[in-house]
N, C-alpha and C positions, 0 to 999 in steps of 0.2 A: 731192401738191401740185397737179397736177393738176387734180382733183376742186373743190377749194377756189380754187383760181381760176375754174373754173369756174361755180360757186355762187357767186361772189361776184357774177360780171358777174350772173347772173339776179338776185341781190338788189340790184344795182344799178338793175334794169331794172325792178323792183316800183314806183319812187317816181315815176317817170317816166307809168306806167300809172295811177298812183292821179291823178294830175292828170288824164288822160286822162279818167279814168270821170267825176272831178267833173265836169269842164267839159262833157262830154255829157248829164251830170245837169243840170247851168245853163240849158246850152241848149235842153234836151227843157222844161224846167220854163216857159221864159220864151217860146218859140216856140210850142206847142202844150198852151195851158190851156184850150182853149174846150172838149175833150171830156174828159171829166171818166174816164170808165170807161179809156181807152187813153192818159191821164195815169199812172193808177195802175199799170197793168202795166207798162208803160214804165220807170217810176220804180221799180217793184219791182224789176224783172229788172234795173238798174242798180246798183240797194243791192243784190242779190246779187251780183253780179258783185264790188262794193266788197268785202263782209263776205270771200268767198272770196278776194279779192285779199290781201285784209287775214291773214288765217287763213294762208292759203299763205307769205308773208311773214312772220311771225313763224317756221314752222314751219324755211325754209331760212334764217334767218339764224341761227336754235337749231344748225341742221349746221355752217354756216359756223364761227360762233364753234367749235364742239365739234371740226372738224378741223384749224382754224388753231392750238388747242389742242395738240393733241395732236402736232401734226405741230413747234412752238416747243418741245416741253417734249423731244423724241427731239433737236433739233436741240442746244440746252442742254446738255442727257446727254453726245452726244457732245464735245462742244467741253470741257465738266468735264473728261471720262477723258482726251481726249487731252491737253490744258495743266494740268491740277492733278495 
């Protein structure tokens, strides 16, 4: 139980971080257009940072659901055995 609360807070912490990247993507974009070559690296290494945000996220919220799962379906069971 553990475990899936603590995954949860980090998948809670993904949404928070993805606004993060956008808006330093916004502001990298709008502040600093005049050099066109350290525009794109800049801008690159932000869209990776998103995609891997984005990636990592999918992948702990696949754990989250799969232990809050598992951990509702033992709690069920027992509640069945002991009152039915």
């Amino acid at each position: 139980m553990i475990i899936g609360i603590i995954l949860a807070m980090i998948s809670g912490v993904t949404f928070p971080l993805f606004m993060y990247f956008w808006g330093k993507e916004v502001d990298h974009v709008v502040n600093d257009y005049n050099v066109l070559s350290d525009t794109l690296d800049t801008s690159r290494n932000y869209f990776l940072a998103f995609i891997g945000l984005g990636i990592s996220s999918f992948f702990i919220n696949g754990l989250v659901f799969a232990i809050w799962k598992l951990l509702s379906e033992t709690i069920a069971k027992k509640i069945r055995i002991k009152y039915l």
